[in-house]
DSSP file (Angstrom, degrees, kcal/mol; ACC not computed):
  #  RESIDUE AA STRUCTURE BP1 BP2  ACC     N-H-->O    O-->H-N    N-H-->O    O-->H-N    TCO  KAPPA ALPHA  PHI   PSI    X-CA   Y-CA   Z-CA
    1    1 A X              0   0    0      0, 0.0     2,-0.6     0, 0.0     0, 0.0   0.000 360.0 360.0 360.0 111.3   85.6   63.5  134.4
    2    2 A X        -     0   0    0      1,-0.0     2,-0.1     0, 0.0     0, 0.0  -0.693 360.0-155.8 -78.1 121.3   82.7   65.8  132.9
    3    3 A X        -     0   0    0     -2,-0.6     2,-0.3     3,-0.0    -1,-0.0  -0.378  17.9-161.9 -68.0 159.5   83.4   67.1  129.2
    4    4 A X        -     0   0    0      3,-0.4     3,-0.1    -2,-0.1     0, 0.0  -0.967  33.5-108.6-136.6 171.4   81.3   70.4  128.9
    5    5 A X  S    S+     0   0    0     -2,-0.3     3,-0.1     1,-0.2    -1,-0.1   0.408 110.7  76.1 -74.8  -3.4   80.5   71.9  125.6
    6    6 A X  S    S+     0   0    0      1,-0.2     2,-1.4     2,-0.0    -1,-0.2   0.948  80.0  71.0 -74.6 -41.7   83.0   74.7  126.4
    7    7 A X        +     0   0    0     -3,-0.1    -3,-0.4     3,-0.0     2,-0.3  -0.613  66.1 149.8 -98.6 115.9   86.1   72.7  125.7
    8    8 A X        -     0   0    0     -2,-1.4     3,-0.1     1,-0.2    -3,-0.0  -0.667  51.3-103.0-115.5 149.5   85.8   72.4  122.1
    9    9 A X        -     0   0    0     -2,-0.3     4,-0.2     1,-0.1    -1,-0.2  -0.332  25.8-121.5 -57.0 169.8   89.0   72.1  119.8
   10   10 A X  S >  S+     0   0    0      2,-0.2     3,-1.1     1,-0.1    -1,-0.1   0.830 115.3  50.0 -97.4 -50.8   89.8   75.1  118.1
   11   11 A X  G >  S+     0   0    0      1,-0.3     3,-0.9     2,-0.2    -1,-0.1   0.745 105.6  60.5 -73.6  -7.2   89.3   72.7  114.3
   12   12 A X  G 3  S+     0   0    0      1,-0.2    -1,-0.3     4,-0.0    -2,-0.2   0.902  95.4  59.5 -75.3 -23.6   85.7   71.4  115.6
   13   13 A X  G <  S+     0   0    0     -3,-1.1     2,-0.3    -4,-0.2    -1,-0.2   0.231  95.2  76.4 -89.2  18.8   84.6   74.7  115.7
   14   14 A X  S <  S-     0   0    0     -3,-0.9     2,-0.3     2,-0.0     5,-0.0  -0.656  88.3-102.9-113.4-179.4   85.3   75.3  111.8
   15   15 A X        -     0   0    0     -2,-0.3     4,-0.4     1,-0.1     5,-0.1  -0.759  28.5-105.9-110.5 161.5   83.0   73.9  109.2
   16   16 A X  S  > S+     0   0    0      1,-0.3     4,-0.7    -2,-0.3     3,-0.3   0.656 119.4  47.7 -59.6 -29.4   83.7   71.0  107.3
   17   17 A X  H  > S+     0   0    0      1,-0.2     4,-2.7     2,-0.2    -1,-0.3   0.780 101.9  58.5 -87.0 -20.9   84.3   73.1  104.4
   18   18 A X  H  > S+     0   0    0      1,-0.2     4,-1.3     2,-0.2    -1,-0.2   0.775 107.0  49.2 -68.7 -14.0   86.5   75.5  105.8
   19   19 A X  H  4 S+     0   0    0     -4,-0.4     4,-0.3    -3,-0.3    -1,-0.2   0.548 117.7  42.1-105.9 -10.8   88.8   72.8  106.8
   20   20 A X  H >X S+     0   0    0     -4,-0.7     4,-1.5    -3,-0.2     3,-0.7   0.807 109.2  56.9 -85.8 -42.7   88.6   71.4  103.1
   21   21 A X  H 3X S+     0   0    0     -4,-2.7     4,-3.6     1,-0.2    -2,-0.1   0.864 111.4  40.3 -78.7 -63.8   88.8   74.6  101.9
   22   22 A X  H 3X S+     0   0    0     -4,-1.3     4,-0.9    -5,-0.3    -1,-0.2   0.497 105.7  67.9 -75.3  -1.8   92.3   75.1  104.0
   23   23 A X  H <> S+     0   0    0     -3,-0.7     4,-2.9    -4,-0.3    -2,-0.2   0.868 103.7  42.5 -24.4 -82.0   93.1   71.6  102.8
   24   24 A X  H >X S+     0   0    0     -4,-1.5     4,-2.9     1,-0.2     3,-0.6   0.999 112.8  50.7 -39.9 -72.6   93.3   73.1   99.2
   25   25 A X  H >X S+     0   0    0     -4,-3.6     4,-2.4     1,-0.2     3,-0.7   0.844 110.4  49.9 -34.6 -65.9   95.2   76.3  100.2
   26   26 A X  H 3X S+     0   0    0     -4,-0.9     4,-2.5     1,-0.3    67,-0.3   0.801 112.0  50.8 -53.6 -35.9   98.0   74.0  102.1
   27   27 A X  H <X S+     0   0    0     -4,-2.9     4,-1.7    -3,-0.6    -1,-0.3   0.985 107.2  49.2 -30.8 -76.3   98.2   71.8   99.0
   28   28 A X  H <X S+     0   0    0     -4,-2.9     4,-1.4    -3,-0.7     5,-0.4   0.902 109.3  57.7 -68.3 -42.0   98.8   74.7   96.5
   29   29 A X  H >X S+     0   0    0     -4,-2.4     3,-1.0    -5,-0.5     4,-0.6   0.882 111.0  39.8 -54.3 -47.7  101.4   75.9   99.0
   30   30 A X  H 3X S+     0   0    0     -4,-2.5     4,-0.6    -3,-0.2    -2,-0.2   0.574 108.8  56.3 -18.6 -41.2  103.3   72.7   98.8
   31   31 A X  H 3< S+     0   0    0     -4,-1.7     4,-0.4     2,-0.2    -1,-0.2   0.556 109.4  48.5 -91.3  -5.9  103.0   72.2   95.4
   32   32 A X  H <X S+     0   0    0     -4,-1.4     4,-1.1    -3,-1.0    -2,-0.2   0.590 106.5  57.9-103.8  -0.8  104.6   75.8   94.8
   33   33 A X  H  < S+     0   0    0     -4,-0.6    53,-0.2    -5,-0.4    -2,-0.2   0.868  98.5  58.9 -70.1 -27.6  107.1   74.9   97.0
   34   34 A X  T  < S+     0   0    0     -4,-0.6    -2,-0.2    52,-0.4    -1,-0.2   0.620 105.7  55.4 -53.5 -36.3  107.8   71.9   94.6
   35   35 A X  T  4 S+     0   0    0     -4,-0.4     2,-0.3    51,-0.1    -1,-0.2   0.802  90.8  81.2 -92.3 -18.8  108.4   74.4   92.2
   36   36 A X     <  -     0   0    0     -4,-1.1     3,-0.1     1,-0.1    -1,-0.0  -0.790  47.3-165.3 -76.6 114.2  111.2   76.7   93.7
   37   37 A X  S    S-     0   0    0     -2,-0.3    44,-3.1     1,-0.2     2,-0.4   0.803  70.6 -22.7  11.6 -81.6  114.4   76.2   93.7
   38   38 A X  B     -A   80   0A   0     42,-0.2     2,-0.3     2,-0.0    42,-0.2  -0.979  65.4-120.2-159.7 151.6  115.7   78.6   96.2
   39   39 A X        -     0   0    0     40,-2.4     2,-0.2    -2,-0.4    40,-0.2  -0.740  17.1-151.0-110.2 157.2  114.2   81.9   97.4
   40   40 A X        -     0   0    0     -2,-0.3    38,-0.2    38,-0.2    37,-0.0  -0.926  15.0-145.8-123.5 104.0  115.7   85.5   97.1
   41   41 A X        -     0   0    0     36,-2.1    35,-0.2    -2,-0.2     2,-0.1   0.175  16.9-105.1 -62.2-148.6  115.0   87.8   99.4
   42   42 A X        -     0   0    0      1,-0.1    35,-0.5    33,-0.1     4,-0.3  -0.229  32.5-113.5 -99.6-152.2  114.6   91.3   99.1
   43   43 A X  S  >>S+     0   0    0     33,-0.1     4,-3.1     3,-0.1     5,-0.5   0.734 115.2  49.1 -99.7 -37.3  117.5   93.8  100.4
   44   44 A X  H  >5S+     0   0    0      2,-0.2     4,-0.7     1,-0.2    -1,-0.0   0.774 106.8  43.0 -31.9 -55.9  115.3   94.9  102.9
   45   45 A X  H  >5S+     0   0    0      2,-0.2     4,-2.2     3,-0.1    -1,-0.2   0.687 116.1  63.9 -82.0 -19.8  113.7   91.8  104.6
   46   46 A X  H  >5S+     0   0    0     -4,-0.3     4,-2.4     2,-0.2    -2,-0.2   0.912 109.6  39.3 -67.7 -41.6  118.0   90.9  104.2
   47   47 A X  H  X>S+     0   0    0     -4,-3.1     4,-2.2     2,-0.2     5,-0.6   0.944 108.9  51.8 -60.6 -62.6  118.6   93.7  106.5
   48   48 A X  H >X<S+     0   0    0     -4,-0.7     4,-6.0    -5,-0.5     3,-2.8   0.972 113.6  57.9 -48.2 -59.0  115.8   93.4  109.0
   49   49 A X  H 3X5S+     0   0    0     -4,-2.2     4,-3.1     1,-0.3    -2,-0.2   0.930 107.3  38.8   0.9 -83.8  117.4   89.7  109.0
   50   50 A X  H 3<>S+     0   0    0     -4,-2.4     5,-1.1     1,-0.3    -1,-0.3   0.577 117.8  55.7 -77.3   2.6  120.9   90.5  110.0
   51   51 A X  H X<5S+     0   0    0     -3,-2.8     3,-2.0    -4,-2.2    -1,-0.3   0.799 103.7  51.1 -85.3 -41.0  119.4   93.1  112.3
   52   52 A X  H 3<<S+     0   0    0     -4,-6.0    -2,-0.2    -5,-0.6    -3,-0.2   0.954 119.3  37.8 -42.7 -49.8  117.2   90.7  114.0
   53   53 A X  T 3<5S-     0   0    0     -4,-3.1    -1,-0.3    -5,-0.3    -2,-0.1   0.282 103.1-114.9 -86.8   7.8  120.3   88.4  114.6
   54   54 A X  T < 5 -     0   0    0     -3,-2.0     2,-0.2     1,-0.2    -3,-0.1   0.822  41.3-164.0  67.0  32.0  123.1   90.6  115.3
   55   55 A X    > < -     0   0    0     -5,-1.1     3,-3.8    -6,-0.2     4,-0.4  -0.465  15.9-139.1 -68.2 106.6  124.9   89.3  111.8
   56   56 A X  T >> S+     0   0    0      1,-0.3     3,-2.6    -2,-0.2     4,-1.1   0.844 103.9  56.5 -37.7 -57.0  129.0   90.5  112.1
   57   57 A X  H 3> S+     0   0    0      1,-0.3     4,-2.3     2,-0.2    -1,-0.3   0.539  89.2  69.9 -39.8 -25.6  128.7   91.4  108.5
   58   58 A X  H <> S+     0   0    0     -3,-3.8     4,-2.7     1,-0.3    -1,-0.3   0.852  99.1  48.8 -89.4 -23.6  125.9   93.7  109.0
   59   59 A X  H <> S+     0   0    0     -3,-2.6     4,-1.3    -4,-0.4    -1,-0.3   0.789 109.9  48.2 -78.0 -15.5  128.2   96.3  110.9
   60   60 A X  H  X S+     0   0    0     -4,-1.1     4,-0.8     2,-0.1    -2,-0.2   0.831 112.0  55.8 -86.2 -32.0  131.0   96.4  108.4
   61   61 A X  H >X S+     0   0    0     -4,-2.3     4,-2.0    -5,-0.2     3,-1.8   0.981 111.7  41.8 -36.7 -67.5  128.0   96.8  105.9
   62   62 A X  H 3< S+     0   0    0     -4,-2.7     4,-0.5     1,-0.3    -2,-0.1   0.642 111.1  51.1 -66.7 -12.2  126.8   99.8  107.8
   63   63 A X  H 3X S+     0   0    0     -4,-1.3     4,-0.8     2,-0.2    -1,-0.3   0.501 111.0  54.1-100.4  15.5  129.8  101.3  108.3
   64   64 A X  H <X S+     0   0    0     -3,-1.8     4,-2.7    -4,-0.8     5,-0.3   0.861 109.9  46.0 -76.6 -45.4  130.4  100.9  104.6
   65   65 A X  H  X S+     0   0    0     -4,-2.0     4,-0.8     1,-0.2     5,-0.5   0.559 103.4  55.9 -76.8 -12.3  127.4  102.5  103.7
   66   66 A X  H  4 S+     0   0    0     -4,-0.5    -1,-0.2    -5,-0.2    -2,-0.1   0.858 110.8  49.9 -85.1 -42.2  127.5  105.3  105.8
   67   67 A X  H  < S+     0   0    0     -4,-0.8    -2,-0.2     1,-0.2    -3,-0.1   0.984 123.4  29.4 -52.7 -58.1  131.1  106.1  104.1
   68   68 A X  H  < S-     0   0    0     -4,-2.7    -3,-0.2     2,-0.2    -1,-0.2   0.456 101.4-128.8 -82.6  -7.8  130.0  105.7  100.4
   69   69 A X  S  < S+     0   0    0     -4,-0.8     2,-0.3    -5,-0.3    -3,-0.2   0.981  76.4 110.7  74.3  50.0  125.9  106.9  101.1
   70   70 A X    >   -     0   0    0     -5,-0.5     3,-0.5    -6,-0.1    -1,-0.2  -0.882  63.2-155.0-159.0 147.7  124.8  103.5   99.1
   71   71 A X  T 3   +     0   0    0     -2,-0.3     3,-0.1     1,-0.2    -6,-0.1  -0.354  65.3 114.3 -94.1  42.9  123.2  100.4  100.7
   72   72 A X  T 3   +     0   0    0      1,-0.2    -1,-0.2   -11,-0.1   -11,-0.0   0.509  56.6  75.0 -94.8 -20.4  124.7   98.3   97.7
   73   73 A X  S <  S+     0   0    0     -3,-0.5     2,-0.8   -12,-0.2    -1,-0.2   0.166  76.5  71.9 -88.3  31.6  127.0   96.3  100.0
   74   74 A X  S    S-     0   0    0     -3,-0.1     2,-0.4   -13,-0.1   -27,-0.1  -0.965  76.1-156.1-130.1 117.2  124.5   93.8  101.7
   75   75 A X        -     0   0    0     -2,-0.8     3,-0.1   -29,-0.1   -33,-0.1  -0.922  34.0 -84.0-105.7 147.7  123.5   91.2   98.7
   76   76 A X        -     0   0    0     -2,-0.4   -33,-0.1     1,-0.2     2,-0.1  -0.145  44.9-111.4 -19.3 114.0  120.1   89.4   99.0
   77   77 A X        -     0   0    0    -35,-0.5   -36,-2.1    -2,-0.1     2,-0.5  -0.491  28.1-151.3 -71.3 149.0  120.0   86.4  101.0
   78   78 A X        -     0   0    0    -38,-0.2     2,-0.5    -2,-0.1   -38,-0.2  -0.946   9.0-149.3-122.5 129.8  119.5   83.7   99.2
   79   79 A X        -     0   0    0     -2,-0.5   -40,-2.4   -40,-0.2     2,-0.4  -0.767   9.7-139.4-112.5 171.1  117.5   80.2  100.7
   80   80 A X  B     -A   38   0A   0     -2,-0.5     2,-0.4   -42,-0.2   -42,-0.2  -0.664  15.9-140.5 -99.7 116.3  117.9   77.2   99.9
   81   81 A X        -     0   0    0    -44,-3.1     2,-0.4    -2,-0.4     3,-0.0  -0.869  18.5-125.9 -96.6 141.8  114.5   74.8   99.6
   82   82 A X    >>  -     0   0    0     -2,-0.4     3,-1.4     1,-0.2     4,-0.7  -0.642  10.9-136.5 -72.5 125.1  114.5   71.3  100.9
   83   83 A X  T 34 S+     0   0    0     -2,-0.4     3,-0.3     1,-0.2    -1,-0.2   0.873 105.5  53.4 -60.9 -25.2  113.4   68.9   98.2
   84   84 A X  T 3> S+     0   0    0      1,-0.2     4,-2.1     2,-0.1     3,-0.4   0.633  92.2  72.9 -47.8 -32.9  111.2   67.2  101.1
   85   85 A X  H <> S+     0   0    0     -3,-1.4     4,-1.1     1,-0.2     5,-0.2   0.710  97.3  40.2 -75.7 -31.5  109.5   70.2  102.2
   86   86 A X  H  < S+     0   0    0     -4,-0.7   -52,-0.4    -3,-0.3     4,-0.3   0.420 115.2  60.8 -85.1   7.8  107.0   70.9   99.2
   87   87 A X  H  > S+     0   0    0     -3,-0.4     4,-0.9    -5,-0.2     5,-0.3   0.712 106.3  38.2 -61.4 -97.2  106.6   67.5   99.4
   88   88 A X  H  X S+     0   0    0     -4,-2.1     4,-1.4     2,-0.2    -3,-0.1   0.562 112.8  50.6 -36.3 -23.6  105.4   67.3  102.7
   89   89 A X  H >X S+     0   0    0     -4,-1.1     3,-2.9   -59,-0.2     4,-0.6   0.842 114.3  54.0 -68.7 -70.3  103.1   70.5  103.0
   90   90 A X  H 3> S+     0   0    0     -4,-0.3     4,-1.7   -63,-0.3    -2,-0.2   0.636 110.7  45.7 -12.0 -39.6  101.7   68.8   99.7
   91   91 A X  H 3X S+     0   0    0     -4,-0.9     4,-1.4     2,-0.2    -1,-0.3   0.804 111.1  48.3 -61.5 -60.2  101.4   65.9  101.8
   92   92 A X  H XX S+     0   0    0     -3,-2.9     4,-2.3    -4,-1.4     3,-0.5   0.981 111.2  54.0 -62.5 -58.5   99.8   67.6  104.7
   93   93 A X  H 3X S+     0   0    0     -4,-0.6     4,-2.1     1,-0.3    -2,-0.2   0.804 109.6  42.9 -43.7 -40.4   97.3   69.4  102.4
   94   94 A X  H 3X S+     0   0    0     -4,-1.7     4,-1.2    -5,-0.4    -1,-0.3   0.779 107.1  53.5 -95.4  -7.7   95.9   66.5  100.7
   95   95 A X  H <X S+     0   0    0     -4,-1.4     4,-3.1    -3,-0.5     5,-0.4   0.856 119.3  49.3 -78.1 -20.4   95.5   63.9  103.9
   96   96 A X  H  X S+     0   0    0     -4,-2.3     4,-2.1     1,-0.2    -2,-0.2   0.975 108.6  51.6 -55.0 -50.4   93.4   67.7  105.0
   97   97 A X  H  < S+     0   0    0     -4,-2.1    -1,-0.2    -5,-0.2    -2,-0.2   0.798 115.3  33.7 -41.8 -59.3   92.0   67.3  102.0
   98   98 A X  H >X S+     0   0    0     -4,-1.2     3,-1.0     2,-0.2     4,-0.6   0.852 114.4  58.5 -84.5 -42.5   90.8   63.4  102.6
   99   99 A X  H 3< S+     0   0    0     -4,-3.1    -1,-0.2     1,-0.3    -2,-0.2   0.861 116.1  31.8 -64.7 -34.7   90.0   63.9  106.2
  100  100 A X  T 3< S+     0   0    0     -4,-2.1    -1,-0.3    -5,-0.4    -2,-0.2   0.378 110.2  72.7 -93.1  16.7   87.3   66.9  105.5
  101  101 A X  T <4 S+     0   0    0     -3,-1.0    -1,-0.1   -81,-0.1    -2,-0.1   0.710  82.7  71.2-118.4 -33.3   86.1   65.3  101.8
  102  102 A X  S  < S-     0   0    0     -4,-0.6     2,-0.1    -3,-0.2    -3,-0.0   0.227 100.5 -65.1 -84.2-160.9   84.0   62.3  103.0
  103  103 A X              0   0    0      1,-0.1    -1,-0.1     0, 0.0    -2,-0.0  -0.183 360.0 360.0 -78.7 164.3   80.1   62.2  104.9
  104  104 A X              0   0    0     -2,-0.1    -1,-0.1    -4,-0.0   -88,-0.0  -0.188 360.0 360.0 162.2 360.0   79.9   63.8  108.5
């Protein structure tokens, strides 16, 4: 089997710093994941939500809101963060981190 220089990985074709660089980023995302609690959305992206997913609630919503002319009955979803999960991007970032940092 001949390799050819066309099939490249998509991450050889970055530079060593660019993958250090996204290292960092993936990090800082982890480590603010460490810091949250819980997310809120907005009422908006909560709507787009329960439209995406056909959510029972969302029709007793609308046909609330169409009686009373206020979107007030749909409250903000709220999520939940895992305590593992900004650990583990953290995780990811910094073995990115270790793998692009050395010689090459």
């Amino acid at each position: 089997m001949v390799f050819t220089d066309e099939k490249v990985s998509v991450m050889s074709k970055w530079s060593k710093e660019s993958r250090l660089i996204f290292g960092v980023v993936v990090l800082l995302i982890g480590l603010q994941y460490m810091a949250t609690d819980h997310l809120v959305l907005t009422k908006k992206a909560t709507l787009f939500l329960a439209k995406q997913t056909n959510h029972p609630g969302l029709a007793a919503a609308e046909s609330l809101e169409q009686l009373t002319g206020s979107a007030e009955h749909v409250p903000p979803l709220n999520i939940n963060v895992w305590e593992w999960f900004g650990r583990a991007i953290a995780l990811a970032g910094v073995v990115l981190m270790i793998r692009n940092s050395g010689k090459n």
